[in-house]
N, C-alpha and C positions, 0 to 999 in steps of 0.2 A: 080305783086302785092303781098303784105305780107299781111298778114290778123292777126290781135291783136284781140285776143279773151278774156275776162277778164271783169268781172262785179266791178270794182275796174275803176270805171271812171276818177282818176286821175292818174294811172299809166296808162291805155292805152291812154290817152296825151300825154303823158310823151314817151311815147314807139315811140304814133305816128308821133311824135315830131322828135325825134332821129333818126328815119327811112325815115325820108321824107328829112329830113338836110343832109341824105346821099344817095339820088338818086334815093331812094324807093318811087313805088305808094303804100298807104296803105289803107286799109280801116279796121273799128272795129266791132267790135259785143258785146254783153255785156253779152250773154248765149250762150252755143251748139245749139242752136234752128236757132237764127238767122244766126249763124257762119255757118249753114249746108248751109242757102241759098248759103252765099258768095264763097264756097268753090267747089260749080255747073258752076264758072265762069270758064273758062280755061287759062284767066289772072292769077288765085290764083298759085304760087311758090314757097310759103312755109307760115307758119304759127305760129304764136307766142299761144302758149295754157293753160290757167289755167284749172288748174283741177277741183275745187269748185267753180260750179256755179248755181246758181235758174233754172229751167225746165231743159233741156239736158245740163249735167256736161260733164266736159271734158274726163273722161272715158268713157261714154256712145258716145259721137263724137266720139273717138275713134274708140269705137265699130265699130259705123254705117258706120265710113270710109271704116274701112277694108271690111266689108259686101260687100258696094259696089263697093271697088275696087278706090278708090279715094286715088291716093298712092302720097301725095305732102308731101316734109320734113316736120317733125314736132319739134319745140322747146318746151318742158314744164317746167310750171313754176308751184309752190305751196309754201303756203305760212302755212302749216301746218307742224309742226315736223314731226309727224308719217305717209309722204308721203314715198310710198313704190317706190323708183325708179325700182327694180327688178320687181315688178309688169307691169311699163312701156315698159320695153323690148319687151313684148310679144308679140310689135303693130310692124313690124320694119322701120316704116315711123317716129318713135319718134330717133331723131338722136341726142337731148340733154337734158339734166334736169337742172334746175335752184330753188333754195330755194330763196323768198323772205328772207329780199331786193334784190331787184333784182339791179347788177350792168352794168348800161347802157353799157359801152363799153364791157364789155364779151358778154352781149345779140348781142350787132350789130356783133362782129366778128363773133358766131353761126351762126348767119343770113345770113352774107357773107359769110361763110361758107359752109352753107348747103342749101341757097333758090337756085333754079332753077333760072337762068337769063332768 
């Protein structure tokens, strides 16, 4: 399972769309808060991640990951100029960065690339 995380409800359609037309289970979250539940499942293989989001952003998921050890690929995505990808490194389960727009087929290759089968 890939997990779309992103408060931007018509790009994770759109995401969930593309992933599911190509053999992925997926499910979304729309904050860090609820994306923490989904990512307790042991189906979760990797993760699609915006960084700006309402209650738990996608740095602070981050965080909590590493804390506790919840080490599944991670893709991020921002849609902010002055996102710091050097900042990203520090996590080492963040295995790609992406600037909105985001272009569907480079997100699916990362995904095929980097999700856990």
């Amino acid at each position: 399972m890939i997990l779309v995380v992103d408060d931007d409800r018509v790009l994770t359609q759109l995401l969930r769309t593309l992933l599911e037309e190509a053999g992925y289970e997926v499910n979304v979250a729309y904050d860090g808060e609820t994306a923490y539940e989904h990512l307790k499942n042991p189906k979760c293989k990797g993760m699609i991640l915006d960084i700006r989001m309402p209650n738990v952003n996608g740095a602070e998921l981050l965080m909590l990951m590493a804390a506790e050890g919840i080490d599944i690929p991670v893709i991020v995505v921002a849609g902010f100029p002055d996102f710091d990808e050097a900042e990203m490194k520090q996590f080492p389960n963040v295995k790609r960065f992406f600037h909105k727009p985001l272009y569907p087929e480079e997100v699916l290759e990362a995904v095929k690339e980097h999700a856990r089968k």
